[in-house]
C-alpha positions in Angstrom: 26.5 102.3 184.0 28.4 100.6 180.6 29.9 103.5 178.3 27.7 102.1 175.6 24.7 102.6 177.8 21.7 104.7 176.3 22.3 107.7 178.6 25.5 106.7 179.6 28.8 108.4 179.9 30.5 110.0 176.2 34.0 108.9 177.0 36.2 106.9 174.2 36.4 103.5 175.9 40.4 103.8 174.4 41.6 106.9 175.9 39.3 107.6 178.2 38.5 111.0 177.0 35.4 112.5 176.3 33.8 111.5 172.7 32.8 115.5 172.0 36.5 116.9 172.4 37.5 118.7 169.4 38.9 116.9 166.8 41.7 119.4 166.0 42.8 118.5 169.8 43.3 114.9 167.9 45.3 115.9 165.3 47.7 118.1 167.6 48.1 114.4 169.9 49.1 113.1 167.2 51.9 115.1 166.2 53.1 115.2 169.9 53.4 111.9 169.8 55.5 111.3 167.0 57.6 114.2 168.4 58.1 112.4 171.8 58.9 108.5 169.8 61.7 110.7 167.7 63.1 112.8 170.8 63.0 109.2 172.2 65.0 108.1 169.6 67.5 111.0 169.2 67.1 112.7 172.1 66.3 113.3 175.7 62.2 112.9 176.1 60.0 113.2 178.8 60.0 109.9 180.4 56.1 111.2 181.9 55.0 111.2 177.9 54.6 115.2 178.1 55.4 117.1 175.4 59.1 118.3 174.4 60.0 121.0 172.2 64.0 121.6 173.6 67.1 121.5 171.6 67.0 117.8 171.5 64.4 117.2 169.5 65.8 119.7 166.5 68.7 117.8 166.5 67.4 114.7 165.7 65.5 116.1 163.0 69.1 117.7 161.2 70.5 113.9 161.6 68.0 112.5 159.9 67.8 115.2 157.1 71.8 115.0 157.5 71.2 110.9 156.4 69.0 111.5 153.8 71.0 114.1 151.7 74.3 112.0 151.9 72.3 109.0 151.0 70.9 111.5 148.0 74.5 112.6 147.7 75.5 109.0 147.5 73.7 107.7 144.5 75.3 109.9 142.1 78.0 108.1 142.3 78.5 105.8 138.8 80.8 103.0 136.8 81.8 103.3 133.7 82.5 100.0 131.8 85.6 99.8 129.6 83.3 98.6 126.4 81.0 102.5 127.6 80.8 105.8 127.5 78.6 107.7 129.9 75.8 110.9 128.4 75.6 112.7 131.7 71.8 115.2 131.2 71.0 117.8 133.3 67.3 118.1 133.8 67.1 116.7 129.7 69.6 118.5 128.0 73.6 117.1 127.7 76.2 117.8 129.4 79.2 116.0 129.3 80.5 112.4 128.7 82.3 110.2 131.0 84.8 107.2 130.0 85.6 104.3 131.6 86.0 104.2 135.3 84.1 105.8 138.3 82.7 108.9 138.3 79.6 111.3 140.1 76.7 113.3 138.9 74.6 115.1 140.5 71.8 112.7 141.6 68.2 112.4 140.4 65.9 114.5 139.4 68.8 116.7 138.6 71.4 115.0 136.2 71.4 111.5 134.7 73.6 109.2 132.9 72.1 107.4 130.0 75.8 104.3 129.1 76.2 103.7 125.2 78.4 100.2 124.1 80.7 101.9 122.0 83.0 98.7 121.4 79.6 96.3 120.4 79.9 94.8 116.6 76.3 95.8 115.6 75.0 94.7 112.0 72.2 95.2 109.6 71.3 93.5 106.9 68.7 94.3 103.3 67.6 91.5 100.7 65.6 93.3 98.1 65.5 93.7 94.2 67.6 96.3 92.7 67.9 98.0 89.3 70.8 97.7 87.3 72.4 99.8 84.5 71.4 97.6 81.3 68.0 97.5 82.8 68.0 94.3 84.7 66.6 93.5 87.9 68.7 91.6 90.5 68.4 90.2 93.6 71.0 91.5 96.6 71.1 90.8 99.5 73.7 92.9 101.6 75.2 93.3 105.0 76.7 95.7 107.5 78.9 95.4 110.8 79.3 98.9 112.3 80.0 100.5 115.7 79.3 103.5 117.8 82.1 106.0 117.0 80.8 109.4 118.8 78.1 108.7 121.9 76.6 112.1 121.6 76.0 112.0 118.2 74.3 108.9 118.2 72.0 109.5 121.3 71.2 113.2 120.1 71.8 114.6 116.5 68.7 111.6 114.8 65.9 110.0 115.4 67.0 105.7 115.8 70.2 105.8 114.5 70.0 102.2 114.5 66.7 99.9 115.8 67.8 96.8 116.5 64.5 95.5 116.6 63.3 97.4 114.0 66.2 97.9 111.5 63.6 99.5 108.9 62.8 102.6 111.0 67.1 102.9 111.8 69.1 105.7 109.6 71.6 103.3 109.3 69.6 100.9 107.4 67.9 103.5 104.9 71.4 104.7 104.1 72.7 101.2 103.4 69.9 100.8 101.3 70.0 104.1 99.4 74.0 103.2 98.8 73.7 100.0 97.8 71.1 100.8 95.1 73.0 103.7 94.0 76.4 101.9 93.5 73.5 98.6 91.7 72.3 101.4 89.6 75.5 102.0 88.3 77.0 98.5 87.3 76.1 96.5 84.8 74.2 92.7 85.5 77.2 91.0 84.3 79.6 92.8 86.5 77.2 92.1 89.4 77.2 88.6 88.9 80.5 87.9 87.8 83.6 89.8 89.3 82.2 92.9 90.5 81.0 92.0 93.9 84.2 92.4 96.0 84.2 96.1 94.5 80.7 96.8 94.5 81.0 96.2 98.6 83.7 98.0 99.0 81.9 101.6 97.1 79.0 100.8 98.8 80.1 101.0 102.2 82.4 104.2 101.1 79.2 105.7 100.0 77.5 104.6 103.2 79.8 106.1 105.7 79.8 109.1 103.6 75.8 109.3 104.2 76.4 108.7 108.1 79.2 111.4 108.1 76.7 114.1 106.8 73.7 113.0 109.1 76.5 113.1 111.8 74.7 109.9 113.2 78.1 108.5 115.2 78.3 105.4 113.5 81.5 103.8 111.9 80.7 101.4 109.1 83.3 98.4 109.9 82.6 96.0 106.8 80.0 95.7 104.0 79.7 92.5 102.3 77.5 91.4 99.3 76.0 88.1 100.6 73.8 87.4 97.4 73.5 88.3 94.0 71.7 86.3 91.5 68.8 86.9 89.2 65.3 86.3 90.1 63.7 83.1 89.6 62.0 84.0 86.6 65.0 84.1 84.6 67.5 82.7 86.9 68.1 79.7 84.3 68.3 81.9 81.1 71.6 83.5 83.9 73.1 80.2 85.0 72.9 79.0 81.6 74.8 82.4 80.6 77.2 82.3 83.7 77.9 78.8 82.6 79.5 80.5 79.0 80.7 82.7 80.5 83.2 79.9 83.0 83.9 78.1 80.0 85.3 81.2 78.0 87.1 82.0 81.1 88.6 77.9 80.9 88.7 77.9 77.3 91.3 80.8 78.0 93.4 79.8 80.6 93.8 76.9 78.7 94.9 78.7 75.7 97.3 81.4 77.7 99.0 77.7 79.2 99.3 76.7 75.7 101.0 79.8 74.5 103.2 80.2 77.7 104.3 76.4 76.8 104.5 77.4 72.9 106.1 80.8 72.5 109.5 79.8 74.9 110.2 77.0 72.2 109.2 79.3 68.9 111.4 82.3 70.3 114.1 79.5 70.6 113.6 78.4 66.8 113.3 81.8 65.9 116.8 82.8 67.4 118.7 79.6 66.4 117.7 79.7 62.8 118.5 84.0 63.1 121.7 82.7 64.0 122.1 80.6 61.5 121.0 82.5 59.4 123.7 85.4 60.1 126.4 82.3 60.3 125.3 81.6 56.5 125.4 85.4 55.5 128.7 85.5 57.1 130.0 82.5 55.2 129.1 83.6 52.2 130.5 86.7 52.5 133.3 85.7 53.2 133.6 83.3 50.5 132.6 86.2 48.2 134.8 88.2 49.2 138.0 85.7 48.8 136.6 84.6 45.4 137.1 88.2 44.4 140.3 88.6 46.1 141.5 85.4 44.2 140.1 86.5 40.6 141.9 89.3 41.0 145.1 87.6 41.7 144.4 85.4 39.0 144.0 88.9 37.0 146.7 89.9 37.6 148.6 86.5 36.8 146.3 86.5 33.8 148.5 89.5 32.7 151.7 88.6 33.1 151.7 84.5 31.5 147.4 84.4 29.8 148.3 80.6 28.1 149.5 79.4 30.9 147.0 81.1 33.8 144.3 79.4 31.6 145.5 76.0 31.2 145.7 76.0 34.6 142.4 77.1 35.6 141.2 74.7 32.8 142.8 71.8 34.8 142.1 72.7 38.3 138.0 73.3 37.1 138.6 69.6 35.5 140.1 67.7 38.7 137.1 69.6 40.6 134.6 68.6 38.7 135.9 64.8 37.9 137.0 64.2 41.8 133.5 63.5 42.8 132.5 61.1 40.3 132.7 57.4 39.2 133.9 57.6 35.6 136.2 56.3 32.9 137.8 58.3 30.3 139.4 57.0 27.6 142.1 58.2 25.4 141.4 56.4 22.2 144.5 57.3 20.8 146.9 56.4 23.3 144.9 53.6 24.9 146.1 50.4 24.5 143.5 46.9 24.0 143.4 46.7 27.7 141.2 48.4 30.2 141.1 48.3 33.6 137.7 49.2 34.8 136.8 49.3 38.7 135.1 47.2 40.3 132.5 49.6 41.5 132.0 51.3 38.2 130.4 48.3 37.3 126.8 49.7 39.8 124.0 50.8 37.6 124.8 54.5 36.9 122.2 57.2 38.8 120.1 59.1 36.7 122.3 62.3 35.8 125.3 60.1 34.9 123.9 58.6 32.6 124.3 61.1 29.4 128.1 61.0 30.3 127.7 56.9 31.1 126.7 56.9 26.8 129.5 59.1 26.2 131.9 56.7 27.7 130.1 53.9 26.2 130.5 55.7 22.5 134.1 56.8 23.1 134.8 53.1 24.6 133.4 51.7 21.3 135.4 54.0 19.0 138.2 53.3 21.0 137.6 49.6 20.6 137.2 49.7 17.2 140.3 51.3 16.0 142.0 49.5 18.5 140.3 46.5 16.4 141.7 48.2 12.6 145.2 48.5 14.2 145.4 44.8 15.3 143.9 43.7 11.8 147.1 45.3 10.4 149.8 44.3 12.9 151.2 40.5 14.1 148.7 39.1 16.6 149.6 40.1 20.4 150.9 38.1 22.3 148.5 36.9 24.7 148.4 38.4 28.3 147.8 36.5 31.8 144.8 38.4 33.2 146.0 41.0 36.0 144.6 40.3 39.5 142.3 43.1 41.3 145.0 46.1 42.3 147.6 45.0 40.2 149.2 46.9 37.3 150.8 45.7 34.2 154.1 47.4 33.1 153.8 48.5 29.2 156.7 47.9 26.7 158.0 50.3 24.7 
């Protein structure tokens, strides 16, 4: 009859066994049968497909778990980059770092290495409005470059030392901020805006990595720059207009320190050459003082000894000093004969302060000519008298 006959035979049309055999008998085949493809693999089976259970078949089973532990064993094994550092964690918790180069941990789930870029240029950046001393609102806009200066610190001691993609939620970002408005808060607008923004950067970033330094966060602040400070638009032209003044008074100045670097040299030069002269002068007269009194008192002294004479001769050496100098004539009306010889150059219209002695000679010429005029009126007419030529003289008779 077919097996799948009503009434037929129960055996599995596979095996050939009998449907109603017990199904722990299955289990048990199938576990033999496993043991005989391994043994077959690794060891001596029974070529009949009977069961095995010798040394052979143990054997195989210490290769394999042999092959799986140095595979395990294997994977611990790590590279560090130069730019890394290596947190090696033991079930969580950490327990040592590792530099650059190649190094083993105990594999998974027991230890693993968590690699930090120590060497990466990371930066963070804030725009917001800020208080200032006077009471003035400014707009800043500031930014960060920092680095990872301890690994363990930065992966353990905070919560997102820094979020790249989130810089809001990063310590490193709330302590920029809170430093930047601190060292804000303390400057003027003014000194903002004008020349306080290289030292404003430079506190700010002092008082930054102080911040980190007490939060032990691991992060070295590298550079802080103030990228924008300007008022907000509201009153940004009342500033510009005001920054403007403020670069012309700074011009206005140069110009005048250029002025007074080109003016004081030439002053101070006056200033010393007339000093000098000035002492020259002082010295001169001096001097001449001092031989004017050495000479009256010689003259005192010949005073003494001869007075008539002494003065007659001071009278005519004060005379030829004051006469040398000028253009005049003196007459002797006594002595003078009817003929005058008067310079050419006498003849020039006298200046203005000769010309009370010009009448004097004019009045003593007169006189002169007059009694010359009485005498002749009394005497023999003269004999007449060839006019002289220019330079020449005229002998007088006795």
């Amino acid at each position: 009859m077919p097996w799948n006959e009503p009434g037929g035979n129960n055996q599995d049309p596979w095996t050939g066994k009998n449907k109603t055999t017990n199904k722990s008998n299955n289990a048990e085949e199938i576990v033999k049968q496993i043991n005989q493809k391994l043994s077959g693999l690794f060891g001596k089976g029974s070529s009949n497909g009977s069961d095995s259970d010798g040394p052979a078949n143990h054997k195989g089973l210490f290769i394999i778990l042999g092959v799986l532990v140095a595979g395990w064993l294997f994977s611990g094994f790590y590279m560090v980059d130069a730019r890394e550092e290596a947190l090696v964690l033991r079930f969580g918790a950490y327990q040592s770092t590792s530099g650059p180069g190649l190094h083993w941990h105990l594999p998974v789930p027991v230890e693993r290495v968590e690699f930090i870029d120590v060497a990466q240029n990371r930066s963070a950046q804030d725009n917001s409005n800020m208080l200032t001393k006077d009471e003035n609102i400014v707009e800043i806009a500031v930014t960060a470059q920092y680095q990872v200066s301890d690994a363990e610190d930065y992966a353990f001691n905070v919560f997102k030392a820094d979020d790249p993609a989130n810089q809001g939620q990063g310590t490193l970002y709330q302590a920029m901020r809170s430093a930047s408005r601190e060292v804000i808060g303390r400057s003027k607008m003014d000194y903002i805006l004008g020349e306080g923004r290289e030292q404003i950067a430079v506190e700010t970033q002092k008082l930054m990595q102080t911040i980190l330094d007490n939060y032990k966060v691991g992060l070295r602040v590298i550079k802080v720059n103030l990228t924008y400070a300007e008022a907000p638009d509201a009153v940004k032209d009342a500033f510009d207009e005001a920054n403007r003044a403020r670069e012309d008074a700074n011009r206005f100045q140069n110009e005048a320190e250029t002025y007074s670097n080109k003016v004081l040299p030439d002053a101070r030069g006056q200033a010393a050459r007339l000093i000098e002269e000035a002492n020259g002068y002082r010295d001169q007269v001096v001097a001449r003082a001092e031989g004017d009194a050495a000479r009256f008192t010689q003259l005192a002294t010949e005073y003494k000894k001869a007075p008539e004479v002494t003065r007659e001769r001071l009278y005519l050496e004060t005379m030829e000093t004051v006469m040398t100098g000028t253009r005049k004539v003196l007459v002797d009306s006594e002595n003078s004969n009817n003929m005058l010889y008067i310079p050419v150059d006498s003849k020039a219209a006298p200046s203005a302060p000769d010309l009370p002695i010009a009448a004097a000679i004019n009045s003593a010429t007169a006189t002169a000519s007059t009694d010359i005029t009485n005498t002749n009126s009394a005497s023999p007419a003269p004999r007449q008298q060839r006019p002289l030529a220019p330079g020449q003289v005229r002998e007088s008779r006795q």
